[in-house]
C-alpha positions in Angstrom: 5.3 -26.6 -71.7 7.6 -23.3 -71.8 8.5 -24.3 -75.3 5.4 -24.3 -76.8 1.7 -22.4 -77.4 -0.3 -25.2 -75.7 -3.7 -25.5 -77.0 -6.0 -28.7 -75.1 -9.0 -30.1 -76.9 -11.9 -32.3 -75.4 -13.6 -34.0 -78.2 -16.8 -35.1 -76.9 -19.9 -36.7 -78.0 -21.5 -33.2 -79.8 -19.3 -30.3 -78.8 -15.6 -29.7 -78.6 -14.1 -28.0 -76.4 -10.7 -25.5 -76.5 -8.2 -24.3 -74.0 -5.4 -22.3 -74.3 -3.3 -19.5 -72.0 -4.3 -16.0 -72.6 -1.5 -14.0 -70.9 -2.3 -11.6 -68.4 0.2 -9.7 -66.4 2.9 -10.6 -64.5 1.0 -10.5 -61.2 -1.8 -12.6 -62.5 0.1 -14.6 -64.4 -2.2 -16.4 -67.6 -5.8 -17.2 -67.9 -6.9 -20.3 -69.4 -9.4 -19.4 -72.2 -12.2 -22.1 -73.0 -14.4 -22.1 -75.6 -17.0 -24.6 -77.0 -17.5 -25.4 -80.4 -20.6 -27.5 -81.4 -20.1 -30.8 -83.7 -24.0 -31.0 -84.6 -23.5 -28.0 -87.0 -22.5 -27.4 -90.0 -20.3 -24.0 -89.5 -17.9 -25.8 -87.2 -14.6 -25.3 -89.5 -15.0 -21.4 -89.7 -15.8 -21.3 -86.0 -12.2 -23.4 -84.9 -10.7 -20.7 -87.9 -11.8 -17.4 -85.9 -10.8 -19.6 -82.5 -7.1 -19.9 -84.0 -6.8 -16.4 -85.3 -7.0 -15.0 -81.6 -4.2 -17.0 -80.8 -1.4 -15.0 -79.1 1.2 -13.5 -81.3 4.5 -16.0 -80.3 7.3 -17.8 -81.5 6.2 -20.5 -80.1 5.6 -23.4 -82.3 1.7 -24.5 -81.1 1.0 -28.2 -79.6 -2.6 -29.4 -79.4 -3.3 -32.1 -77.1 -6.7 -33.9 -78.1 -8.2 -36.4 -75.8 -11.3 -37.9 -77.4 -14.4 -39.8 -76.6 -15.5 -39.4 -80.4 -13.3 -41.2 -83.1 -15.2 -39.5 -86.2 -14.9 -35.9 -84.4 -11.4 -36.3 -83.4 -10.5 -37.6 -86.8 -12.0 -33.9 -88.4 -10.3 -31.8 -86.2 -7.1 -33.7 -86.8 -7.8 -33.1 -90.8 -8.9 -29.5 -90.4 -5.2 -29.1 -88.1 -3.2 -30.6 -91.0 -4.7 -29.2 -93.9 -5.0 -25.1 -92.2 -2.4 -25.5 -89.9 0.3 -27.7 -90.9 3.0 -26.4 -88.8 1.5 -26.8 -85.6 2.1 -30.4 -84.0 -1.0 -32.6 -83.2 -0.6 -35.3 -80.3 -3.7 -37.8 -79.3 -3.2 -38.2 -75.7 -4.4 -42.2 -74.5 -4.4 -43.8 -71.4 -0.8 -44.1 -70.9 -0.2 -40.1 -70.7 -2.6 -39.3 -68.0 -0.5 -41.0 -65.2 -3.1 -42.9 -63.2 -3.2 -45.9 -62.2 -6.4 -47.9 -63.1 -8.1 -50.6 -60.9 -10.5 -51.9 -63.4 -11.5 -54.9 -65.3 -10.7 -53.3 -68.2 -8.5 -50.4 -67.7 -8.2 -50.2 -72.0 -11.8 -49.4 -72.2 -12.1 -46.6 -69.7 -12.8 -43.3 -71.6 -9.8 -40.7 -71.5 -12.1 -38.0 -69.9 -13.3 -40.2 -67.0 -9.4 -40.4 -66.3 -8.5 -37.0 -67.0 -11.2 -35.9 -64.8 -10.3 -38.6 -61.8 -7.0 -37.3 -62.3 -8.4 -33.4 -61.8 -10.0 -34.6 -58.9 -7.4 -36.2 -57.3 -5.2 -33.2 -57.4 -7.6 -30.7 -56.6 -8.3 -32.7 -53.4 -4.5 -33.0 -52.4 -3.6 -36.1 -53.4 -6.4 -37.8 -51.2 -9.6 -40.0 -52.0 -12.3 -37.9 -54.4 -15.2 -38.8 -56.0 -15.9 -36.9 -59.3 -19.3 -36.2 -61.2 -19.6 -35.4 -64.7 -22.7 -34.1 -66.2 -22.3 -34.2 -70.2 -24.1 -36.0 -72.3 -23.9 -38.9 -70.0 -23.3 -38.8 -66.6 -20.6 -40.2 -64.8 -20.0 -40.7 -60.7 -16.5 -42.1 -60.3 -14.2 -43.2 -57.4 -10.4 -41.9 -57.5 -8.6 -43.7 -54.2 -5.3 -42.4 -52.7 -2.5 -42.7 -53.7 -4.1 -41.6 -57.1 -6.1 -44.8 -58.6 -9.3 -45.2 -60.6 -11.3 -47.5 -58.9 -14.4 -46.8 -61.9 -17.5 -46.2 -60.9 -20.8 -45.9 -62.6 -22.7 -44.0 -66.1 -25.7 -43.3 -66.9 -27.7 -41.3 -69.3 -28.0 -37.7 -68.8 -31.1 -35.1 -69.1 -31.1 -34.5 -72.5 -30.5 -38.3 -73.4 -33.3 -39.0 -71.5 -35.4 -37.0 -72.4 -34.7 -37.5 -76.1 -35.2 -41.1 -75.2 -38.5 -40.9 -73.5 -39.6 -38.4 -76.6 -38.0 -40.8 -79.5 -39.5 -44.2 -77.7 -43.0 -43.1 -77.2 -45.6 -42.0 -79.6 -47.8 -39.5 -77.3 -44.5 -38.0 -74.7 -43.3 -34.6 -75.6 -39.7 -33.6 -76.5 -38.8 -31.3 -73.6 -35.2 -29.4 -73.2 -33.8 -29.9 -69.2 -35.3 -27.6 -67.1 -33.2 -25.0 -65.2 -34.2 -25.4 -62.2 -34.4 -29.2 -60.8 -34.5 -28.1 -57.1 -37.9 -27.3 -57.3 -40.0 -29.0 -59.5 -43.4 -29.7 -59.2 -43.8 -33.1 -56.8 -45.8 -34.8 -57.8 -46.1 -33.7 -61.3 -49.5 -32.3 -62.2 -49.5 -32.6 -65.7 -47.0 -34.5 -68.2 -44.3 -32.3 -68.6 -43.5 -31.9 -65.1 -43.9 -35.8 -64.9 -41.6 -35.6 -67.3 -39.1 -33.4 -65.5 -39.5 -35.2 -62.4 -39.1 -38.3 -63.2 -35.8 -37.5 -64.9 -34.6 -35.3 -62.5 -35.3 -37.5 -59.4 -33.7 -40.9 -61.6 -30.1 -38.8 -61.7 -29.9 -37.1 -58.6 -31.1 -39.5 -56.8 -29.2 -42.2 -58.4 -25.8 -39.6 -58.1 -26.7 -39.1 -54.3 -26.6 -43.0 -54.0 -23.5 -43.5 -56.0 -21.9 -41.1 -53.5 -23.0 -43.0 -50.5 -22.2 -46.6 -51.8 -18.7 -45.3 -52.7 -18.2 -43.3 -49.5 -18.8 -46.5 -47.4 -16.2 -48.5 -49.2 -13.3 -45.3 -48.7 -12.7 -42.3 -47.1 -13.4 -39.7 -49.5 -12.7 -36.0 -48.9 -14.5 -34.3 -51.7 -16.8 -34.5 -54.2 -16.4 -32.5 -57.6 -19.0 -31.8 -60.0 -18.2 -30.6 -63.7 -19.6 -30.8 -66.9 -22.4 -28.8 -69.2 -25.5 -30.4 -66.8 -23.6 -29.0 -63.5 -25.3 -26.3 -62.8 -28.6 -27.6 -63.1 -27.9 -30.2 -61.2 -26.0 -29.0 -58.2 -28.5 -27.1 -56.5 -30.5 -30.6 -56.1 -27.8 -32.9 -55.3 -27.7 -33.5 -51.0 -24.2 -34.5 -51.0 -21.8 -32.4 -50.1 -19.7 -31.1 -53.8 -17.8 -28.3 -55.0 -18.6 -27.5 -58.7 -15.5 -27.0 -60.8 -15.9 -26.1 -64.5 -14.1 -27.8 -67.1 -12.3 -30.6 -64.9 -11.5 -32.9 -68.1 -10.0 -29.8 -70.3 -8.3 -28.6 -67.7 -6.6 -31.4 -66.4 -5.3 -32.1 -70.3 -4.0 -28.8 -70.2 -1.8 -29.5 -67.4 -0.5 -33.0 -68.4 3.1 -33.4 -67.8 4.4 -35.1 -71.5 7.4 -37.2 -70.8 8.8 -36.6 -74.4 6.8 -33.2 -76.0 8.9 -33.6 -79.4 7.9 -37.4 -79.7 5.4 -38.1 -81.9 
């Protein structure tokens, strides 16, 4: 990593997502940046061009690493790197360069930020048992065993796909945004909005909180991790015990150890 300007992308379902070292001094060493750029617009090019012009001034050549739940959005950021930046080296990191072991049915199937994230978790919990939440666009609740395998877990929609669901399905149901605060909703629901919200909000958490508890009985887990954009919503309603961490995914492409940085 000391030979290059690392830049890590998450390319997910409607946003992507950059990371890259800002240096601070000695003492503090350097501060990962992340910013979010959205893929439902149509000013997304000039936005990643006013990301890369605050690069750092270096001689460093610059490496992105792009992991990618979204073929057609990691395909345009690839183009956009080639034809605007055509120095800088692109790699697609799969499966393979994560470096954890997979204890699934079918391990080739398994999105990349499901394992990056596992593989966040499991470091951030010392090597031992975690279970990781990640509240995106979908949410996932997945089991990462010691010595550092994924043992899966479970998806299932999250707010705003189900609420866009329950709008888009229906002919009379409102489209409603997630509310803010899912700790204290209205129970029961008075009216149809907060019918609405509870309904939803009670399905997730109280589908994550069982997730938690059916993997927990089957290994002894010694944290729980919550990330992604729905995490602060959600936290303050979830009983188990978590620790929110921003970012787990992006972050733990940034740190991936390349065997080979100059292959292709």
């Amino acid at each position: 990593m000391n030979s290059r300007f690392r830049v890590a992308v998450d390319v997910g379902n409607s946003s992507i997502k950059i990371a890259y070292a800002v240096p601070q001094n000695a003492a503090d060493g350097d501060e990962l940046r992340v910013v979010r750029v959205s893929l439902t617009g149509s000013d997304w090019q000039p936005q990643l061009a006013a990301i890369t012009a605050e690069f750092p001034q270096t001689d460093l050549s610059v490496q992105w690493l792009i992991a990618s739940v979204n073929s057609v959005g990691c395909d345009r950021l690839s183009a956009w790197i080639e034809t605007h930046r055509s120095a800088d080296q692109v790699r697609v990191i799969d499966r393979g360069h994560v470096g954890i072991e997979t204890d699934v049915r079918m391990p080739q199937r398994v999105g990349i930020d499901r394992l990056l994230a596992a593989q966040s978790a499991f470091r951030l919990a010392g090597n031992r048992s975690a279970i990781v939440i990640d509240a995106g666009t979908t949410v996932t609740v997945d089991l990462v065993a010691a010595p550092g395998v994924f043992r899966g877990g479970a998806i299932l929609p999250g707010l705003g796909l189900q609420f866009r669901a329950l709008h888009e399905a229906t002919d009379k149901l409102p489209r409603l945004e997630p509310p803010d605060d899912l700790a204290s909703l209205e129970s029961p629901g008075r009216d149809t909005q907060a019918a609405m919200e509870l309904g939803v909000a009670s399905g997730i958490v109280g589908a994550i909180d069982r997730l938690v508890e059916s993997f927990q009985s089957t290994c002894d887990v010694s944290q729980i991790f919550l990330t992604g954009g729905d995490a602060g919503r959600l936290s303050p309603a979830i009983r188990s015990p978590h620790r929110v961490v921003v970012d787990m995914p992006l972050r733990g492409l940034y740190g991936i150890e390349l065997a080979d940085p100059s292959s292709p």
